[in-house]
Every structure is written in structure tokens, then in C-alpha cells.
N, C-alpha and C positions, 0 to 999 in steps of 0.2 A: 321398342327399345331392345337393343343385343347388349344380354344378363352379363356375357364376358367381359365384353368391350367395358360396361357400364362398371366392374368392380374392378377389371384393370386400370383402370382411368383413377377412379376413387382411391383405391389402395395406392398408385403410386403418388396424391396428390396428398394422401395421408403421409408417406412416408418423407414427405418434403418442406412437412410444416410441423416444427418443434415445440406449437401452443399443445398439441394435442396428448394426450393419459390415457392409460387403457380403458378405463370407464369412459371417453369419450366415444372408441373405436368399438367398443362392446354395444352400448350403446347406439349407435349407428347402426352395425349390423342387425339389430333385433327390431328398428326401423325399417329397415331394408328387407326383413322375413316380412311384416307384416305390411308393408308395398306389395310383395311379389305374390304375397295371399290374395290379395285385392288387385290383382292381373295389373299392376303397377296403373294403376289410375289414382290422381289425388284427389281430392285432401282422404288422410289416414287417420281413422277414429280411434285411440289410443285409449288404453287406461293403464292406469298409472303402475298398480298394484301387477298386473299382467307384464308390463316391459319390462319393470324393475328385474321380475322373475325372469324373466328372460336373460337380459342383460348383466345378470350378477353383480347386479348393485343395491347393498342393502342398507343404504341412508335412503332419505328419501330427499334431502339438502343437497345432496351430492347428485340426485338424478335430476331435480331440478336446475340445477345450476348448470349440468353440461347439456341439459335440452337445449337452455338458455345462450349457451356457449356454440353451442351448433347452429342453432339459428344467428347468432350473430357472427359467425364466421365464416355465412352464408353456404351450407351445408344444407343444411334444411332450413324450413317456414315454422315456425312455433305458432302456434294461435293457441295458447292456454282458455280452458271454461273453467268459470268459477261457480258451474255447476256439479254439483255431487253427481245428479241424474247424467250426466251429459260430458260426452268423453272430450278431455282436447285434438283438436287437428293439427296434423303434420303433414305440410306439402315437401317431398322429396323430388329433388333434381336429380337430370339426367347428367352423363358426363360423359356421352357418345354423340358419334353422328348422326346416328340413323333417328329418324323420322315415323316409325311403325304404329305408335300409337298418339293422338292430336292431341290427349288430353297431358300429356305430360309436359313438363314446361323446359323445354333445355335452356339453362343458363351456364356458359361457360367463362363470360369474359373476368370471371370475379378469381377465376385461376392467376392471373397475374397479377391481382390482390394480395394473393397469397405469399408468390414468390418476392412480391417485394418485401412483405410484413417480414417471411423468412429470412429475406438478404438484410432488414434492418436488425433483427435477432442476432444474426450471425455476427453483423458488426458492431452490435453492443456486445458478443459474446467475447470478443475479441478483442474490443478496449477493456472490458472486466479482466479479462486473461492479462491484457499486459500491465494492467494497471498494477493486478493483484504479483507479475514477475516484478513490478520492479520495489512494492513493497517489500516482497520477500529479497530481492538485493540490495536493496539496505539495510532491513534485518541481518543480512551476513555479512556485510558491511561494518556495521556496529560490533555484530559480532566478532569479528576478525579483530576491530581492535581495541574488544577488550580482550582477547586474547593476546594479542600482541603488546599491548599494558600492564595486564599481568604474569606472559613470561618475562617481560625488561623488568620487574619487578621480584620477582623470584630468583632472576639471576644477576641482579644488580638493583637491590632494592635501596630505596632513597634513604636508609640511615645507615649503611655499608661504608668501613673506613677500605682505601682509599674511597671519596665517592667521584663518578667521572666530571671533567671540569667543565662539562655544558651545563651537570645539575647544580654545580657553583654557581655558573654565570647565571642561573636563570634562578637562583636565588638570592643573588646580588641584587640581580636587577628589580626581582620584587620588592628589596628595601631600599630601591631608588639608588644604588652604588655602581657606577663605569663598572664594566668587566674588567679592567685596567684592575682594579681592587680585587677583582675575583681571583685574576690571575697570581696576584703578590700573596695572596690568600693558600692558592694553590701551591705555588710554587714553596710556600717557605714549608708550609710543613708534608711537600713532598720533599724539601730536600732533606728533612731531620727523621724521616721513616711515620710520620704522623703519630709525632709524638707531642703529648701537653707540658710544658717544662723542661722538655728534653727528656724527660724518664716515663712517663706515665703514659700508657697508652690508650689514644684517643676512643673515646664509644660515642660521642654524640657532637659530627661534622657540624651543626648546622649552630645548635650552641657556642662553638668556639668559633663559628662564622658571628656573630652575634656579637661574642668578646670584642672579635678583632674591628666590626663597624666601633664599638664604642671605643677603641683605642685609636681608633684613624685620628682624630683631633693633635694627640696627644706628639703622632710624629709628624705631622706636617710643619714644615719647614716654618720658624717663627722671619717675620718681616726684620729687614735689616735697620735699625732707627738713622736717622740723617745726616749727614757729618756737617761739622761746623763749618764755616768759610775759613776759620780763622786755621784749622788744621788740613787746609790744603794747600801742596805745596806749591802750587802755582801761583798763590796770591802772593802777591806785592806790600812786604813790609814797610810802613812810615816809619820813618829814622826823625823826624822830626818833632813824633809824639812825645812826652816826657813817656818816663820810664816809672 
């Protein structure tokens, strides 16, 4: 096996898959000393307490878990013992071409495992990213108008005399009255300076909007009652009737 070939392969295949933390890579490499002690011939008789030191990992959950994680992301072979007396084996792959030593086992085809795992990473990373821009664009969205709500409100707030005649009509229309009403509303006491009785000056629009629905009855036009036959002049007197 060629040492260079073999960590230039590794490292850039490292740098191309986003599962992997520095205790992953730390850990590999301190696999990788204790291969090249062992003239790179597998399986690698490990002890636990030895690679940790190596490796600069000092849980012992955490070195298990990325042995665990290397071996299933086809990096290396795991064979844990669940003997005290008795080291675990680690079979390491090669990631060159060359041929030098028979007992090594090259496996490469699981690189294109990888770039897919990556390419599917990248495009969950991606709907996360736009998912996550278009929440934050309705958050500013929202935000915008309530900013936008409360400057029309600071600089035209709903109990301001005059008040404008869309926030008439669209309080007309909440007590079920035509705009037609809003606008007679508007107009009368725009034309008197928005004045209550002619003298008093108005403080609460929506109040004497309130007056004026319960006065509507009051001037609507009363029905005409029927007129008799007898008082129209078209009809035809009998002269024959007694008198």
C-alpha cells in the first residue's frame, strides 16, 4: 500500500462527507498509527484505554460511538471483544491502487456511498436553509405590518377627530349600515367643523357615529297614507244620488 496515495485518498474523502467531528478524524488517524506499526496487515488489536490516549478522547461513550460510526460508514471493520483479557479488532481499508501488500483488503466502491449520503445532506441542507428564509420572510412580513399598523396609528389613530372616511365606512359596515349612511355621517359634521350641537367640540367620533345609527329611524321618510277615490279629480260625480 502507498502511505501517501492512501491519506490523500482518505483526507479528501474526509473532507467530503459532512457526518464526520474531529473525534471521528482523530480517531482514525490513531487507527491509522497503529496499522502502520503492524506493517499495515489486518485485523488491528486495539485497546481501548491506549487509543483513547492517543486520540484525545476522553469519554469513553464518545470513543465508542465513533468506532461504531466508522465502522458503519464503512471506514473501517469494528469487531468489538467483550473480553477484558482480549483487545477488539479493527480491519482498515485501503484507498489506493496499488496492490503491495495481499493481506490488505481494498474497498473502494463504498466512496460513492458516501457522495450520495453527502449529495442527500446537502439537499436537506438546503430545503432546511429555504425553509428556515422563508420563515424568517414572514416574520418580516408580519413585522412590516405591524409596523405599518402602528405608524397609521400614531399618525391617524382610530379615535382622532376628523377621523378618515374609510375608518367611517368600515365602521358602518360593522353595525351592518350602507356606506351611503357613512358618508351622510361624514359629511354632515364635516361640514359644521365636527362639531356636537353646533358648539361643543367633538372627542369621541365613533359615539356620535352610534347617536346618529339610532337616529336613522327617526328621519326616514314616513309612507304616504292612500287617498280616497272620492278625492280624486278624475272621478265621475253622480248627480243622481240624493244629497
Amino acid at each position: 500500500m502507498n502511505y501517501i496515495k492512501h491519506l490523500t485518498a482518505i483526507f479528501e474523502i474526509m473532507d467530503s462527507d459532512s457526518r464526520l467531528t474531529p473525534f471521528h478524524v482523530s480517531l482514525y488517524m490513531s487507527l491509522f498509527r497503529c496499522w502502520n506499526h503492524n506493517f499495515f496487515h489486518n485485523p488491528v488489536s486495539i485497546s481501548r484505554d491506549e487509543i483513547m490516549k492517543m486520540a484525545k478522547i476522553g469519554s469513553a461513550n464518545t470513543y465508542v460511538r465513533c468506532l461504531k460510526e466508522l465502522h458503519l460508514w464503512n471506514y473501517i471493520r469494528y469487531e468489538p471483544s467483550y473480553n477484558r483479557h482480549k483487545g477488539s479488532l479493527v480491519y482498515l481499508y485501503t484507498f489506493d491502487n496499488s496492490t503491495d501488500n495481499a493481506s490488505v483488503m481494498p474497498v473502494r466502491p463504498f466512496i460513492n456511498n458516501i457522495n450520495i449520503v453527502n449529495k442527500e445532506n446537502l439537499i436537506e441542507q438546503a430545503q432546511n436553509f429555504e425553509s428556515k428564509n422563508l420563515d424568517m420572510k414572514s416574520n418580516e412580513e408580519e413585522k412590516e405590518k405591524f409596523r405599518q399598523k402602528k405608524k397609521s396609528e400614531e399618525t391617524n389613530p382610530s379615535g382622532s377627530i376628523p377621523p378618515p372616511l374609510e375608518h367611517v365606512k368600515i365602521y358602518f359596515d360593522e353595525k351592518n349600515f350602507p356606506a351611503v349612511e357613512a358618508e351622510k355621517f361624514f359629511n354632515y359634521f364635516e361640514s359644521n367643523g365636527w362639531l356636537v350641537g353646533g358648539r361643543a367640540k367633538m372627542k369621541d367620533w365613533k359615539a356620535a357615529a352610534r347617536n346618529w345609527i339610532l337616529n336613522i329611524p327617526k328621519f326616514a321618510p314616513k309612507p304616504k297614507p292612500p287617498q280616497s277615490n272620492s278625492s280624486q279629480p278624475n272621478t265621475p260625480k253622480n248627480y243622481g244620488e240624493p244629497l
